[in-house]
N, C-alpha and C positions, 0 to 999 in steps of 0.2 A: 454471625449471621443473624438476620432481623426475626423476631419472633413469627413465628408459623403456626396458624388455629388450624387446620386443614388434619383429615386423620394420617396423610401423609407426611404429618412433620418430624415425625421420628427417623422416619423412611429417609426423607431431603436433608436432614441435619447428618447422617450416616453417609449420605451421596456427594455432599458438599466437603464433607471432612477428607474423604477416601480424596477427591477432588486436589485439592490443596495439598494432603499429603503425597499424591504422584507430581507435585510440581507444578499445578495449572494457579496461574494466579484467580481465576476463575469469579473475577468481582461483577460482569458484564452478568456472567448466569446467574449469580443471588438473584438478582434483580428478577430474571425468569421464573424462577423458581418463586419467589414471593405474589409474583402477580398470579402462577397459576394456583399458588397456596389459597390465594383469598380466591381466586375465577371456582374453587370447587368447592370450597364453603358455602359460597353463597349457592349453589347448585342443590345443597340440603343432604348429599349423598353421606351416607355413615359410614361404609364398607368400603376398602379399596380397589378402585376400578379404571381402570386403564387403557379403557377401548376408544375404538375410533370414534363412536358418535360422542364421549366425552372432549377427546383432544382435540378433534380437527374446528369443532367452533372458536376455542380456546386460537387457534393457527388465525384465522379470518380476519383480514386487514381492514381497520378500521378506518374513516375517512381521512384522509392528509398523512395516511401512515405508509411506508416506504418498504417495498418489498425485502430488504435487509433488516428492515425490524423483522419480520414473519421467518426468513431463513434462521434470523438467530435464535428466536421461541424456539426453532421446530429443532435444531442444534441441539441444544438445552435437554427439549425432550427426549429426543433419541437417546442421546445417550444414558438421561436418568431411566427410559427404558428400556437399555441391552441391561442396566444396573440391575432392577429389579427380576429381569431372566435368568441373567449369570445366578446371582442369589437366589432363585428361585423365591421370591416373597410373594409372587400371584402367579395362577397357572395361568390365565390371557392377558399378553402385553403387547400392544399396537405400538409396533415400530414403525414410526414415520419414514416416508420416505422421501430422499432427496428432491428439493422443492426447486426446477427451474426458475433461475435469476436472467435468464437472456431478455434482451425485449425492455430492459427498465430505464426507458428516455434517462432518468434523472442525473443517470452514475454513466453515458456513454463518455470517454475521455474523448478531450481535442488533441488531436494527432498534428503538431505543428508540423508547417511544409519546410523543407531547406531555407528556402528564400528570408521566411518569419524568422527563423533563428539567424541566419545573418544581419537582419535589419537590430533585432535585437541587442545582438554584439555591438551593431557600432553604434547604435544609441548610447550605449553604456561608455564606448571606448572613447566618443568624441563627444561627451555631454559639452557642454560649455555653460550655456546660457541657463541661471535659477531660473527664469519665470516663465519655461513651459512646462509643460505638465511632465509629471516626473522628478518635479524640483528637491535638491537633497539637502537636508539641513547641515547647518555649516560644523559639523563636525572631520574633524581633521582627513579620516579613514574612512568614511561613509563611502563614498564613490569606487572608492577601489577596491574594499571587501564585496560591498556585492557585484562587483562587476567579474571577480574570480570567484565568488558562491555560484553565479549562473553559468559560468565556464565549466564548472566540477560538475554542478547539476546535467547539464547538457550532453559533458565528453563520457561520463561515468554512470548516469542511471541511476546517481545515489537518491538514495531519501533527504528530502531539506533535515528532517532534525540531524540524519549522519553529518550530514558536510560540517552545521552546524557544531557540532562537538567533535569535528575533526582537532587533534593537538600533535605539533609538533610534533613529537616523537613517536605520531601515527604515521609519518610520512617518512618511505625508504627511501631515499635523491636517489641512491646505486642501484637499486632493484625497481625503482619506476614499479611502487607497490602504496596503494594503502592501507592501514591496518583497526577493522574497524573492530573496535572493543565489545562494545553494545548496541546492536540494532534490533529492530526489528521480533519479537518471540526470544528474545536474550540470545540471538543469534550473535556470534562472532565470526567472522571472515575477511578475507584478503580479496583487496579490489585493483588488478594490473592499472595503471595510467599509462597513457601515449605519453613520448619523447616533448611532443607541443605542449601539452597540459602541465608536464613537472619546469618549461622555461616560461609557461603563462605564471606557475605559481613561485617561480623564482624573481620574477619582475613583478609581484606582487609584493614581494614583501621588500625588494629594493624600495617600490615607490613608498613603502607603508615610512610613516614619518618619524618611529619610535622602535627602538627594538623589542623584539617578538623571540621569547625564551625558549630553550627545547623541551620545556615541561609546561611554556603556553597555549590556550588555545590558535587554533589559524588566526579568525576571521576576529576582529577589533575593529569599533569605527572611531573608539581613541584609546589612550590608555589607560589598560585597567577596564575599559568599557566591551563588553564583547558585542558581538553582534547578534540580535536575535532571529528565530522565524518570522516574528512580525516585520522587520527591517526589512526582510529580503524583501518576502511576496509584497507588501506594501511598493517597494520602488518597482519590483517588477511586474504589476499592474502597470502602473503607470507608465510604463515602458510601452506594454502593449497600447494603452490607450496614443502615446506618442508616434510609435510605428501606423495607428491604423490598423491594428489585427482584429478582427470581429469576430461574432460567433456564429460558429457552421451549424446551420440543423439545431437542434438542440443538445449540441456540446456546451458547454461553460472549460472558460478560457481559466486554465489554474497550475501555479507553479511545478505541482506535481505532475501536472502531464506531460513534464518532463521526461519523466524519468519513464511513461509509457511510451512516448516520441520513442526515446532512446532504446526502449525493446522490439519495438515495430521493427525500426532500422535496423539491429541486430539480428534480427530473425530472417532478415529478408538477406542480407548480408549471408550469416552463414548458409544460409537456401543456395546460395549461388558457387557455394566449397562441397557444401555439406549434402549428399544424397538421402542420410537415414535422418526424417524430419523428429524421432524419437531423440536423435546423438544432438541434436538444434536446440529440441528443447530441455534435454538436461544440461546442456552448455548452458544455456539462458538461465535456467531454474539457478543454477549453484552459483552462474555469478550474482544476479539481482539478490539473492537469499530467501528465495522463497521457501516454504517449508517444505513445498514437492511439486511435483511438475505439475500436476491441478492448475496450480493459482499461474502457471507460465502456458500454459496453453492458449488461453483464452486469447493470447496476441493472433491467433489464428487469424480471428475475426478481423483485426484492422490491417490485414496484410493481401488486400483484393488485388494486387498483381500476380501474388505466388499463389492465388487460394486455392483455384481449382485443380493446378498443379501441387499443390500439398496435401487438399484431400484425396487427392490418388496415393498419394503416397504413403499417408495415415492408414489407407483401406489395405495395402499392401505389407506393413509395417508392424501394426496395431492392432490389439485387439477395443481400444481404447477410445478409437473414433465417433462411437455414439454418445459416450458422456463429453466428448468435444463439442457436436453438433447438434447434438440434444438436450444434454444438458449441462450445456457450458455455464460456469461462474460468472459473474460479473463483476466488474471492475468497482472498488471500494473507492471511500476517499484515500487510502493511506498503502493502498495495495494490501 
């Protein structure tokens, strides 16, 4: 950790260690933790103090700055402030409190419609011609690695870096299973594929021009060359520029709102099985891999067919439904 003048740097070097030794890679908070090291030095304070008219200036979003910077200061703090209670090291500790993220234009995702994801597929399926937009350079596998990267993206909800380090011997052909190693908070989990998806990815690697090993990666745009994140979203900009897909409101169009597309339609999908909208979203929660139904709620919001009908159902269901509609999370770059 970076040196700390602050009277609390005994205190943060103690909070930081505990940190890391419960298993939080926790490199995002040094960073907090150094800005508020110097924010109370310069402040001239000797004694350690921990109240609200200290912290909450420290919180105050500075010009061009993104309400996701401010949620994760106040993260930071919190929890170095249940630290300091638990240990009892000051008798007044101002625990922040959960900071609404709804409402923040920057981070709304684009909800693509059916139609946009058809046009896309055969963009991909029937390129032909280099010299419209979206042109692929002339490596062997280009065209047909990402044109099954956007296929997995789409049917599955995965994350681009998953798909991405998808390897052979991740993929069950008999159990129509993937098996992801490493995602996400060192999460590992098992993701069902449809019957369509394992004959998409079977006529992928028919067409691939080289054999592809059971300890290789999937996705090659020759041999020995894999395929990267820049690869994909790169051609699949361009795809959309090709299509004509524009931007709605102040959504921005990006490969990851794939995989929000793909929660939407599941939520609304089980809504139409499923009665207990709590039993929808822990299905959603465990399959995408979120860390808890929190970060899977928030699809509430982009599902204005079922809404009104679901917050009846939350109000009957939940005791949970104010931190849905009050204070829901907001959608990250990376979920």
């Amino acid at each position: 950790m970076r040196e700390l003048i602050s009277p609390w740097s005994q205190h943060m070097h103690s909070f930081y260690e505990y940190k890391r030794l419960c298993g939080y890679k926790y490199e995002r908070a040094e960073s907090v933790l150094y800005m508020f090291d110097r924010y109370y030095a310069e402040l001239g304070i000797k004694e350690l103090r921990f109240s609200r008219d200290i912290i909450e200036p420290f919180l105050y979003l500075k010009p061009g700055e993104r309400i996701g910077t401010q949620t994760g200061k106040a993260s930071t703090l919190r929890q170095f402030g249940k630290y300091l209670f638990i240990n009892e090291i000051i008798d007044d500790v101002y625990i922040i409190p959960p900071i609404s993220r709804r409402g923040e234009k920057e981070y709304i995702p684009y909800i693509y419609e059916k139609g946009e994801l058809i046009d896309i597929i055969e963009y991909f399926e029937n390129y032909e011609i280099s010299d419209i937009p979206g042109g692929f350079k002339p490596l062997p596998n280009t065209l047909n690695a990402v044109t099954i990267a956007v296929k997995i993206l789409m049917s599955t909800g995965m994350r681009l870096g998953e798909v991405v380090n998808l390897k052979m011997n991740n993929i069950d052909f008999d159990n129509n299973l993937f098996y992801i190693d490493t995602a996400k908070n060192d999460n590992q989990r098992i993701v069902p594929i449809s019957e369509t998806l394992k004959h998409e990815i079977t006529g992928y690697l028919f067409k691939t021009p080289f054999n592809i090993g059971k300890n290789d990666f999937l996705l090659y745009v020759d041999y020995g060359n894999r395929i990267s994140n820049y690869n994909i979203s790169y051609y699949f900009k361009k795809a959309l520029e090709a299509c004509g897909i524009k931007q709605r409101n102040e959504c921005r169009k990006r490969i990851h709102d794939l995989r929000h597309t793909f929660a939407v339609m599941s939520l609304t999908q089980l809504q139409h099985t499923e009665e207990n909208i709590n039993l929808s979203l822990s299905y959603l929660s465990t399959y995408l891999g979120h860390k808890s139904i929190y970060e899977t709620q928030k699809y509430i919001w982009l599902t204005p067919v079922l809404f009104k009908d679901i917050k009846g159902k939350m109000e009957n269901y939940s005791q949970f439904i104010m931190d849905i509609f009050d204070e829901g999370e907001k959608f990250d770059e990376e979920d």
